[in-house]
C-alpha positions as CSV (number, residue, x, y, z in Angstrom):
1,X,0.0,0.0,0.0
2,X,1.3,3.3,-0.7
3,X,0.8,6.1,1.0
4,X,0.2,9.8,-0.4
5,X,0.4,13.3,1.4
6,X,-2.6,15.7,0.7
7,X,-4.3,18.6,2.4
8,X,-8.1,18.7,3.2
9,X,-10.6,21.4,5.0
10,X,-13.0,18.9,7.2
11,X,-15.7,20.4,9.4
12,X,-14.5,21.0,12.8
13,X,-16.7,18.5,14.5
14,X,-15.7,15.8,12.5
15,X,-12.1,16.2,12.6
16,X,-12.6,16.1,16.9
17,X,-14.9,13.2,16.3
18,X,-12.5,11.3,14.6
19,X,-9.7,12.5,16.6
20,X,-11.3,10.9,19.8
21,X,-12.5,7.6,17.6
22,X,-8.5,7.2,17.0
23,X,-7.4,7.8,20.9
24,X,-10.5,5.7,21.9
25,X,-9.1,2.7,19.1
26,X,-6.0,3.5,19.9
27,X,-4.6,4.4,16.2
28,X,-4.0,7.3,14.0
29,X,-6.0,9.9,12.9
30,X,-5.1,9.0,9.6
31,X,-6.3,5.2,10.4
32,X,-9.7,6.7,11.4
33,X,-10.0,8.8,7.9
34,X,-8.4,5.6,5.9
35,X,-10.9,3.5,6.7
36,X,-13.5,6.1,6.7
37,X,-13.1,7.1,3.0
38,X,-12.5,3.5,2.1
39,X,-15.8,2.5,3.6
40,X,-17.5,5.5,1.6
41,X,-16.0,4.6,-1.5
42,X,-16.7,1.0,-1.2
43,X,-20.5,1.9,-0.5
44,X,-21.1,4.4,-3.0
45,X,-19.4,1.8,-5.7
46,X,-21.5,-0.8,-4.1
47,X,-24.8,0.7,-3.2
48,X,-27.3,-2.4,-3.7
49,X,-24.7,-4.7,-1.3
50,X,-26.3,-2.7,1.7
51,X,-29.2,-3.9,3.8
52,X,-29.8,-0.5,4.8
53,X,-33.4,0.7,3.6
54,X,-34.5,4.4,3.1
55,X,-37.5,5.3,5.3
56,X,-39.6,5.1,1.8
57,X,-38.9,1.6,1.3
58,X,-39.7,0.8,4.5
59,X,-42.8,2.6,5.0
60,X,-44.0,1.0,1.3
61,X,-43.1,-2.5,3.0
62,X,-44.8,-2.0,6.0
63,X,-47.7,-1.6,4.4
64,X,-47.4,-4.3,2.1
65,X,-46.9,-6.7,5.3
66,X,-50.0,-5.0,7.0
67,X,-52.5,-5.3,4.1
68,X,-51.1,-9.3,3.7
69,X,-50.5,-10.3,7.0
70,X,-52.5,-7.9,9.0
71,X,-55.8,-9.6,9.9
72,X,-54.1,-13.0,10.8
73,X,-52.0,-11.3,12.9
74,X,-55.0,-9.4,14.7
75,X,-56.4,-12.9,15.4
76,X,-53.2,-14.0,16.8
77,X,-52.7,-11.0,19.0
78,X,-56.2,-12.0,20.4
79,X,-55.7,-15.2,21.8
């Protein structure tokens, strides 16, 4: 793996937030935004190899489960 030098501008918060993830792990700063970035990157390329669901999904499958399964499960709840 090599290693190259570059300067960013991060929000205040988040550089202190990672600072204290890195004393808390006990490793670099630069660890902490390594694996960050890399875990960003790897997402964004990757987006349907999450299990993650938006809010909108969710709410559309909730439904979906409460129009099927609903009424059984109010019979179930009753006993």
């Amino acid at each position: 793996m090599v290693l190259v030098k570059t300067t960013l501008r991060v929000k205040e918060n988040l550089k202190k937030d990672a600072e204290r993830l890195a004393l808390e792990q006990d490793i670099s700063l630069q660890e902490v935004l390594n694996r960050a970035l890399d875990s960003y990157i790897k997402k964004e390329k990757n987006p349907q190899e999450t299990n993650a669901v938006s809010d909108k999904e969710f709410a559309k499958l909730l439904a979906k489960v409460n129009k099927e399964y609903g009424p059984a499960l109010r019979k179930l709840a009753k006993l």
